[in-house]
C-alpha positions in Angstrom: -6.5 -2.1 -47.9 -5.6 -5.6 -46.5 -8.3 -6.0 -43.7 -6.2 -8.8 -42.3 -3.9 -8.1 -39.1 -0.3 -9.4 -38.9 0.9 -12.0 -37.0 2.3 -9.8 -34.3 -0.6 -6.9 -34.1 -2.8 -10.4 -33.3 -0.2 -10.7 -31.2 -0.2 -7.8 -29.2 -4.4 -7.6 -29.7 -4.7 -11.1 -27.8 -2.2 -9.9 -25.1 -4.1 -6.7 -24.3 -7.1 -8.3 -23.9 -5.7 -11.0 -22.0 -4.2 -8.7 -19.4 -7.3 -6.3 -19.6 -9.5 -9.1 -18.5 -7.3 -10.3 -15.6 -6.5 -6.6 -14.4 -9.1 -4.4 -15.6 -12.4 -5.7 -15.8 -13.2 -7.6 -12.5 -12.4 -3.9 -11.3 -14.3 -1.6 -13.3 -17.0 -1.3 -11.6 -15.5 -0.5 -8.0 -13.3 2.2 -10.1 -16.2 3.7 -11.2 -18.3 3.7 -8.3 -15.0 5.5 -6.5 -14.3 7.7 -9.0 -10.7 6.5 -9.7 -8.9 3.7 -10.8 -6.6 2.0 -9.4 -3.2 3.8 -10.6 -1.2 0.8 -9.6 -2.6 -0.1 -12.5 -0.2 2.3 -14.9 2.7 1.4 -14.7 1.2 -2.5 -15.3 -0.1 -0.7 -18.6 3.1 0.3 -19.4 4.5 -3.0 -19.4 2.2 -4.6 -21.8 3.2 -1.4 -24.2 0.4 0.7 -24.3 2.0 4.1 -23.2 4.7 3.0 -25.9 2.7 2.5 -29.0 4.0 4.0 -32.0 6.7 6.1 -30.1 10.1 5.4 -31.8 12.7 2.7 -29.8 15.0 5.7 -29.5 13.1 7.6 -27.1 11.9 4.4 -25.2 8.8 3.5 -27.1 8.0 0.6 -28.6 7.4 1.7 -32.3 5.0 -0.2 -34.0 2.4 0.9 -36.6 -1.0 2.9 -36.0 -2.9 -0.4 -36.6 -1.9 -1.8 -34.1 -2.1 1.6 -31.6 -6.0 1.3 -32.7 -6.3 -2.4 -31.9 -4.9 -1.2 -27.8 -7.3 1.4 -27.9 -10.1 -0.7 -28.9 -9.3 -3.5 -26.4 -9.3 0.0 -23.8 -12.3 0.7 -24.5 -13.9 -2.7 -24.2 -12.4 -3.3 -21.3 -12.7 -0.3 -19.5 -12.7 3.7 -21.3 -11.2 5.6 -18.4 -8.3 3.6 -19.0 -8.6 4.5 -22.7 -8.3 8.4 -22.0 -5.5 8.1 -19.8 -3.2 6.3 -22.6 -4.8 8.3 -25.4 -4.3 11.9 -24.0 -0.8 11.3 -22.5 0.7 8.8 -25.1 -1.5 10.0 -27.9 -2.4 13.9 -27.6 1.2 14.6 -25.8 3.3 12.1 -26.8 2.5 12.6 -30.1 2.5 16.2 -30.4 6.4 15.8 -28.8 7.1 13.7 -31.2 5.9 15.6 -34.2 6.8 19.1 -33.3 8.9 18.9 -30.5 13.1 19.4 -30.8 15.4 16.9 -29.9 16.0 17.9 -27.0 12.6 18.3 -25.8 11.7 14.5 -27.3 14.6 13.1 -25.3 13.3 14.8 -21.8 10.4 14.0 -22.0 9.3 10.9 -24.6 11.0 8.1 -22.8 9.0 8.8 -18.9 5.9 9.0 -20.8 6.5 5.6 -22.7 7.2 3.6 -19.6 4.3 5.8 -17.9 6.9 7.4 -15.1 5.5 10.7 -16.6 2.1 11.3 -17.8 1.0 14.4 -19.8 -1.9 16.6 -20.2 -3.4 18.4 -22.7 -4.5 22.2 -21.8 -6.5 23.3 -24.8 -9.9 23.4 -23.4 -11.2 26.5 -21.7 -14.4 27.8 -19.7 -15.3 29.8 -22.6 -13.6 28.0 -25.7 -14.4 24.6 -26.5 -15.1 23.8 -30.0 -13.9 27.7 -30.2 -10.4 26.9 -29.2 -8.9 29.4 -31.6 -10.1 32.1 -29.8 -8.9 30.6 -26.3 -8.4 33.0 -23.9 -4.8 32.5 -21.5 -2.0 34.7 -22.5 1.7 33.9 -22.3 3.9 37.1 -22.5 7.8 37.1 -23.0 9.3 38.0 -20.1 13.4 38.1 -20.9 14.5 34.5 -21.3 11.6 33.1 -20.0 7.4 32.8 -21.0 5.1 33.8 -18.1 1.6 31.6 -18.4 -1.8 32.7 -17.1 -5.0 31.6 -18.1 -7.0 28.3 -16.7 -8.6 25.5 -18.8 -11.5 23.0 -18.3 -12.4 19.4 -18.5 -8.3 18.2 -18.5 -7.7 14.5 -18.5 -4.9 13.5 -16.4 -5.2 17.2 -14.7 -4.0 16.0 -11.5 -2.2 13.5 -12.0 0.6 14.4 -15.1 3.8 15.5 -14.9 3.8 17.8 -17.5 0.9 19.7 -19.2 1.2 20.4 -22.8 -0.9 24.5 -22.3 -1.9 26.5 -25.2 -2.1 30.2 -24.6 -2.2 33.5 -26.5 1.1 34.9 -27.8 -0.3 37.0 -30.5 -2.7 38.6 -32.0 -6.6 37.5 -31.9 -7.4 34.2 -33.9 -5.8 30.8 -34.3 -2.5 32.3 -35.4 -1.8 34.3 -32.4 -1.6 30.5 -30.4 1.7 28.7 -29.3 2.0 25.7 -27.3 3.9 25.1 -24.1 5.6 22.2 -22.0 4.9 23.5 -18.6 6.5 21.0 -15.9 3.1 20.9 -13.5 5.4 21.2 -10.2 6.1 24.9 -11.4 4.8 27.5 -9.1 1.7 29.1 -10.2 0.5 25.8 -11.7 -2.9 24.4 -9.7 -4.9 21.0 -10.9 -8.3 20.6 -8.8 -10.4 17.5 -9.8 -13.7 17.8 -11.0 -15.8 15.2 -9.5 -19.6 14.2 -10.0 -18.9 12.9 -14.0 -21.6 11.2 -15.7 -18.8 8.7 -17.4 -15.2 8.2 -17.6 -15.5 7.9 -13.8 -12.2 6.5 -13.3 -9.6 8.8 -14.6 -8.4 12.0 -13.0 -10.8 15.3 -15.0 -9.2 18.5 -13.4 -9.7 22.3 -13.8 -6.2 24.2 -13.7 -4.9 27.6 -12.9 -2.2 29.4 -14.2 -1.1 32.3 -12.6 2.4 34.3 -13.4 3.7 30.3 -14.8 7.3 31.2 -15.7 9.2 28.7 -18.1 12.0 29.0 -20.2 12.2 29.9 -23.5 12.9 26.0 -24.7 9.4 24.8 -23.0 7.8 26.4 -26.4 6.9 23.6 -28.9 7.1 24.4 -32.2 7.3 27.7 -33.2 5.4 30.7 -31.7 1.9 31.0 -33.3 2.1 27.4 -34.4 -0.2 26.4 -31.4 -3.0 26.3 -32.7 -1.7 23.8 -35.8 -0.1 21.5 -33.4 -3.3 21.5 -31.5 -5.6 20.4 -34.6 -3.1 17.8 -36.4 -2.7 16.2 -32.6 -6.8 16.3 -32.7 -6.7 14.4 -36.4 -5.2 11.3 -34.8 -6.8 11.9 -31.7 -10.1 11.3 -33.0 -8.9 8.3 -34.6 -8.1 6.6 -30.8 -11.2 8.1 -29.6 -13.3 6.3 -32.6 -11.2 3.0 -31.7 -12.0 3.1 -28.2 -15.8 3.6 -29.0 -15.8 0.4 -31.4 -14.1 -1.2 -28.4 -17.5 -0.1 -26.4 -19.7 -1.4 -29.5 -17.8 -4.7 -29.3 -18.0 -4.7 -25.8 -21.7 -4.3 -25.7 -22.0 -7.0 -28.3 -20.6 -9.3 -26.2 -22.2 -8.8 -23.0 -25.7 -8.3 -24.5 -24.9 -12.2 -26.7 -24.3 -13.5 -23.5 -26.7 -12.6 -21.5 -29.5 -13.1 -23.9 -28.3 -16.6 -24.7 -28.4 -17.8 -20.9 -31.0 -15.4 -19.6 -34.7 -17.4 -19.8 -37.9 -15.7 -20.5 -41.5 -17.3 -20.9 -39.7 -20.4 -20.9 -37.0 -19.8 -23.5 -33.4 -18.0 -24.1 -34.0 -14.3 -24.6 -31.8 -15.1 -28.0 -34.5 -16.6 -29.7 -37.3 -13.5 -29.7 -36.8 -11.9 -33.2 -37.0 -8.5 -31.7 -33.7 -9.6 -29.6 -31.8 -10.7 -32.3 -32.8 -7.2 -34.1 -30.9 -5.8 -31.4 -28.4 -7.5 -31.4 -27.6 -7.6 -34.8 -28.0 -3.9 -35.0 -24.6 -4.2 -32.5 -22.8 -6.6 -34.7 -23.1 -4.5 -38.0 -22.2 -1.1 -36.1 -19.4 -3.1 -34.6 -18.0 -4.0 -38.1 -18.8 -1.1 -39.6 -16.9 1.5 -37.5 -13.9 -1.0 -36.9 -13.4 -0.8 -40.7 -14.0 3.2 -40.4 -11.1 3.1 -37.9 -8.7 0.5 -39.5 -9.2 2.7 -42.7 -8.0 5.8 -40.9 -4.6 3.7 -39.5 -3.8 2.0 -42.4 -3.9 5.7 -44.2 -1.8 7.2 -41.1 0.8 4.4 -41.5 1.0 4.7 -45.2 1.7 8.7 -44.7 -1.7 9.6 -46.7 -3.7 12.3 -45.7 -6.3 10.9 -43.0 -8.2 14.3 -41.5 -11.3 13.7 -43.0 -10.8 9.9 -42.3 -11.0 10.7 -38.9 -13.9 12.9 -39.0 -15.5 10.3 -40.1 -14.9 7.3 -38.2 -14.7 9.8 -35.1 -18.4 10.8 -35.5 -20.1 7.3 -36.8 -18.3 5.3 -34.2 -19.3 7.9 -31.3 -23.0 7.7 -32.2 -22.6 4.0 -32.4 -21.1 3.5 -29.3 -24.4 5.6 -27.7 -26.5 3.7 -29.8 -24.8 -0.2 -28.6 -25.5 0.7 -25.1 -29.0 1.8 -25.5 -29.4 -1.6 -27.4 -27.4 -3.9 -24.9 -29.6 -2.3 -22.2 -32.7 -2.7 -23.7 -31.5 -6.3 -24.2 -30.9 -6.7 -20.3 -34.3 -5.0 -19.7 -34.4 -3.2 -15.9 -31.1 -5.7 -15.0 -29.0 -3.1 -17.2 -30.6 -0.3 -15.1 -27.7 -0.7 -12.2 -24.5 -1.2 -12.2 -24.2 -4.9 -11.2 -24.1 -5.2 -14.9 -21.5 -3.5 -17.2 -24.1 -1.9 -20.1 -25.3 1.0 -17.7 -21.5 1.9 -17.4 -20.8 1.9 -21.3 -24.1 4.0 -22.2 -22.3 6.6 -19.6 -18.9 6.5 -20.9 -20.3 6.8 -24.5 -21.9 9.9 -24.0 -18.8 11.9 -23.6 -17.4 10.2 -26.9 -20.1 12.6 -29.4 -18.4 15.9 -27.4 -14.8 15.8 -27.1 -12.0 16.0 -29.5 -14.6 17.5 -31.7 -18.5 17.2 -31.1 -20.5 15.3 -34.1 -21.4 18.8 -35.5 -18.1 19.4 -35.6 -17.1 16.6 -37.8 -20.2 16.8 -39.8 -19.5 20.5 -40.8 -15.5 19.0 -41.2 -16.8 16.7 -43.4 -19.1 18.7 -45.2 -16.4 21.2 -46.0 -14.6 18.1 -47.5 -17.1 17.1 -49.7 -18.4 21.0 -51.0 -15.1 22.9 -50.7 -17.3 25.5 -48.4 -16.4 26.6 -45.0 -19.2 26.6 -42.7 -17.4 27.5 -40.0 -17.6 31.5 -38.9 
């Protein structure tokens, strides 16, 4: 793999940060501290390209390769991770998902508004009692004539209450992943109810929501794919989900490394920089090498996407060493700050926060670990 980036994913790497600087990061910390960000902010997003990435010209998109859809996500999650998990889930887990499974019909309604960011999508796969468990999730959609009738509710949904459309999987068949279909339910549709869940630990800023489905009626065409292929969409969407959830996480690693550089270059203790204490420099360099090392794990997983080669395990990979790093840089940039990282005057507290999250969702790091073990063995561990 050629580790060096083209001339225009530099390009578009030194534009997003540029712009995340400018609109982003003087503001993180009064998103946070509200619990929302500014959504004027979106459609700005959208103009730089982010909601676009990788989605083909003819349905509005940009194009582009997976590289440099990693690179945005990285400069995201630098800059600010709610911001991250907006694009990801809407451009990445729904978009995506469209765009892979989805007829042309469906891709044509519905690819374009969420490239510009006019629509933004959620994905309904978690559940009160299914998480990691999700082929055993528990709402039910039943034929009803020409139509699907939805009801079930689902848990810890990004963009819940603010998307237009909510990509729901529910129950069609039989128990077990192959009785699972996915649906495009319009989230104006009676019977369709997002309440936010407030009181997060991290990823203050974006919209978490709870919804209800009760009696939601849709027409036939709303199913993606083919009934009982739910459960595969959701899990090939996850592969490359995990992938913009690692690059986000190097973005925190890098993000840390930066801060904690700076501060313990201009900050003076016992009459010298903080820099030059060996135990300092441990720290930092501890952030430099996890920065490197789960950048490469994430370019890896993007060059393999864009060459077409399988990636799952890829992603499993960089997913779960660049979530732990991400916890372990903002433990290290705090420490580094001492009790000024304690509050949120200074960005490190925030990252450690947002970090957390990153070892549960889209797969928890024993999920990845027995997904990689099975790799390596050839044994299921899974029940």
């Amino acid at each position: 793999m050629d580790l060096s980036l083209s001339d225009e994913q530099q390009a578009f790497r030194d534009l997003a940060r540029d712009f995340l600087d400018r609109e982003a990061v003087p503001h993180r910390t009064a998103w946070d501290r509200a619990e929302s960000v500014d959504t004027a902010i979106i459609p700005k997003m959208a103009e730089v390209g982010f909601f676009g990435l990788t989605i083909p010209e003819e349905y509005g998109g940009l194009g582009g390769d997976y590289v440099t859809y990693v690179l945005g996500m990285e400069e995201l999650g630098r800059a600010d991770s709610a911001l991250r998990g907006i694009v990801s889930v809407s451009n990445g887990l729904v978009g995506k998902s469209i765009l892979g499974f989805g007829t042309e019909e469906q891709k044509q309604r519905w690819l374009p508004g969420i490239a510009d960011a006019t629509i933004l999508g959620c994905f309904g796969l978690t559940e009160p009692d299914t998480g990691s468990d999700a082929g055993n999730l528990s709402a039910r959609a039943r034929r009803d004539g020409d139509d699907w009738v939805i009801t079930g509710q689902k848990l810890f949904i990004t963009n819940g209450t603010w998307a237009q459309v909510a990509l729901v999987f529910a129950r069609t068949g039989g128990p077990g992943p192959k009785g699972v279909s996915a649906f495009l339910v319009p989230t104006d549709t009676p019977g369709f109810e997002a309440r936010e869940i407030k009181g997060k630990l991290g990823l203050r800023g974006q919209a978490t929501a709870e919804l209800f489905l009760s009696e939601v009626r849709v027409p036939a065409d709303a199913l993606l794919g083919e009934e009982g292929q739910g459960f595969t969409i959701a899990m090939t969407t996850l592969d490359k989900g995990r992938v913009s959830v690692a690059a986000g996480c190097v973005g925190i690693v890098q993000g840390c490394l930066e801060v904690a550089r700076d501060y313990a270059t201009n900050r003076t203790q016992f009459g010298r920089p903080l820099a030059s204490f060996q135990l300092v420099q441990e720290l930092i360099s501890d952030l430099s090498v996890d920065a490197d090392a789960a950048r490469l794990l994430v370019w890896r997983c993007a060059d393999l996407i864009d060459r077409g080669e399988p990636f799952g395990t890829a992603a499993s990979k960089a997913k779960l060493f660049a979530s732990e790093a991400a916890v372990r840089a903002a433990n290290n940039a705090i420490q580094v700050y001492g009790g000024a990282g304690y509050v949120d005057e200074h960005p490190v507290e925030k990252y450690l926060r947002d970090a957390r999250v990153m070892t549960l969702y889209e797969g928890t790091s024993q999920i990845q670990k027995l997904l990689i073990g099975r790799a390596e063995t050839g044994v299921s561990a899974f029940i």
